[in-house]
N, C-alpha and C positions, 0 to 999 in steps of 0.2 A: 217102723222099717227095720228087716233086720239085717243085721251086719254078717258083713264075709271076713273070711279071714285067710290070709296069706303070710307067709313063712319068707323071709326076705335075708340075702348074703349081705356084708359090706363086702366092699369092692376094694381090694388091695392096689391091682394094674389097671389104671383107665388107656382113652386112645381108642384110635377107628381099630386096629391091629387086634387089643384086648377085645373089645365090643365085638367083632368078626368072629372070635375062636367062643366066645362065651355064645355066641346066637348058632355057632355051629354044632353048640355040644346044647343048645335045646334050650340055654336061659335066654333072659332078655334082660337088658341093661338098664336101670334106672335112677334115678335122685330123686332123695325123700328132702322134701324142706318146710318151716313152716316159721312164723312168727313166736314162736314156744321151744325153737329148737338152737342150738347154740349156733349148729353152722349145718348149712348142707353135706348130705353125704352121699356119694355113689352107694348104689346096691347091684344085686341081678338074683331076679328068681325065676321059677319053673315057668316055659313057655304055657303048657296044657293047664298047669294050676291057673296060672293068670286068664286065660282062656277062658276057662270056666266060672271064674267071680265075675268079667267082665259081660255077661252072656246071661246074664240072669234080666230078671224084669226092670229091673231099676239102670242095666247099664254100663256107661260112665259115672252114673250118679250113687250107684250103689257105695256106701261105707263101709273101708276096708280095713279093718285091726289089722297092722304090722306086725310081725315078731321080727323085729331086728334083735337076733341074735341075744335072745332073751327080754330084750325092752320092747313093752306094748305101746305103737304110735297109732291112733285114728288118724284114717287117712280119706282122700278121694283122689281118684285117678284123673289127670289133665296131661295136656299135651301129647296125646297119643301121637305119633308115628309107626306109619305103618310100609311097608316094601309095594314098591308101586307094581308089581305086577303080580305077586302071590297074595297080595291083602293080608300078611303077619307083620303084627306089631314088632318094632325094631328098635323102640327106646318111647320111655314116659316119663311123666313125673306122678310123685305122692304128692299132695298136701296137706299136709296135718290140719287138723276142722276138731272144734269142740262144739259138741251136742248143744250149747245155749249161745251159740255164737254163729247167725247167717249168712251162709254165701250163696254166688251167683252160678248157677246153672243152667245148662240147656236142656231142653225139654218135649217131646215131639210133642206135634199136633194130630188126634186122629180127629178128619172129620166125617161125622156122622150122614146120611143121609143122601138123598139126589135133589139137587135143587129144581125147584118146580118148572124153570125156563129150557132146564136140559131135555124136560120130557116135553115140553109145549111150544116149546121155540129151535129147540135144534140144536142150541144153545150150548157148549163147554163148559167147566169150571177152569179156571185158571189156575193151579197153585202159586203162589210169589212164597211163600213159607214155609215150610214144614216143620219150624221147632220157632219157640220163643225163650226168649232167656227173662229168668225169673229171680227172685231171690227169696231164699228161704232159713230156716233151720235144715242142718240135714237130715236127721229124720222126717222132714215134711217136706222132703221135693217129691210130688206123684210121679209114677213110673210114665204118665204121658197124658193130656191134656184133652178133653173130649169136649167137640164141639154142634150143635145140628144146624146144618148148610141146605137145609131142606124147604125152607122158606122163601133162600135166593131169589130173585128174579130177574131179568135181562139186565146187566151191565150194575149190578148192586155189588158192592165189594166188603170182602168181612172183615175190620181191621180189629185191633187188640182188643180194643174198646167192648168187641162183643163175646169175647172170651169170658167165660163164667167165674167169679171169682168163689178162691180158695181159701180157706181157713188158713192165715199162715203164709201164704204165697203172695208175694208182689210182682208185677210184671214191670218189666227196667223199657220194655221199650216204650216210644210215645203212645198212648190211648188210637190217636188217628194213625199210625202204620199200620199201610194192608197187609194182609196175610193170603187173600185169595178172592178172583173176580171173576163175575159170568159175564163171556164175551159172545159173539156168534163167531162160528169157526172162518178162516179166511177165504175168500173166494178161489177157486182153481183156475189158475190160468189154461185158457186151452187153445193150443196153437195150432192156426191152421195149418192142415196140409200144404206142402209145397208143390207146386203145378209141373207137374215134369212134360218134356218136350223132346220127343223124338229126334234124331237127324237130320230126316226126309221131310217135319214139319218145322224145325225150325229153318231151311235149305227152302221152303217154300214160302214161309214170311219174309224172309229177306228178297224172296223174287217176284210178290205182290210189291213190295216197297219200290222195288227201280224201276216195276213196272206203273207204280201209281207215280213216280218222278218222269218217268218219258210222256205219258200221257198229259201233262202238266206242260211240258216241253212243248208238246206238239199243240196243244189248244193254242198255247202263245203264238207259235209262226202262223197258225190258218187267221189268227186275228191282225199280227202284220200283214 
């Protein structure tokens, strides 16, 4: 895998006020930390640089060389946040990661193929998953995980367990979690029409009705 590389400030002024003026002039706010590092430190670098390391194939999982201001840190980007209506990141964290020492990552799932019950039965795939978390070296986390769901058949569910195993790669969740199931679609409710009623007919039901009450009246007296 190859590494990316970003150019990172330390951070003199923190605070929502500092974080505000710095995301307005185009950086983005972050803390680099790692188990190797004496203590955490604020940084903030380029919006569009960051952008584009994160954007490649690999990700969040892509490994990123720091240049903190002449020191080289191996990193991996976590905790992204992002602005809930423009979708731009608004603060991360680094993680410092060395090359012979494995961490836990997320990982999409593509799956491959149509399962045989969606063309024979009508049938849906479900998704319940679309990544699994793995654990690796970081250069051995693949950019995403390919599966073939083309064998399915009605109501079979494909959990970890059938996920292809990788040189290198462990899967963290249990072997029996599903990741995706063929169901039949739901039935459609369909609701009857409602019976609409005139003026003049509903002004003539109710004068059938008194008229079926006197008729009722009058049988009685001709029987006394």
């Amino acid at each position: 895998m190859s590494q990316e590389a970003l150019t990172v400030t330390k951070r003199v002024t923190q605070g929502s006020r500092a974080s505000r003026r710095l995301r307005n002039e185009g950086r983005v706010p972050a803390v680099v930390y790692g188990t190797k590092l004496d203590q955490a430190y604020p940084v903030h670098l380029d919006e569009r640089a960051l952008y584009a390391v994160l954007h490649t194939d690999q990700g969040l999982n892509a490994i990123i060389e720091l240049d903190v201001e002449g020191e080289q840190v191996l990193t991996v980007a976590r905790e992204v946040q992002r602005d809930p209506v423009r979708g731009t990141i608004t603060h991360l964290d680094f993680i410092q990661v060395s090359l012979d020492t494995a961490i836990e990552a997320e990982v999409g799932i593509e799956y491959l193929g149509t399962p045989i019950t969606v063309i024979d039965d009508g049938a849906i795939a479900e998704t319940l998953e679309n990544t699994v978390t793995i654990m690796a070296l970081p250069n051995a986390i693949p950019s995403s995980i390919e599966v073939d769901i083309s064998h399915l058949q009605l109501h079979d569910t494909l959990t970890v367990a059938d996920l292809p195993q990788i040189e290198g790669v462990e899967y963290v969740a249990e072997p029996d979690h599903p990741l995706l199931t063929t169901v039949l679609p739901a039935a459609e409710v369909v609701e009857e029409p409602a019976v609409e009623m005139l003026d003049g007919e509903e002004a003539d039901v109710e004068g059938d009705a008194e008229a079926d009450g006197a008729d009722d009246g009058d049988s009685g007296d001709d029987e006394g």
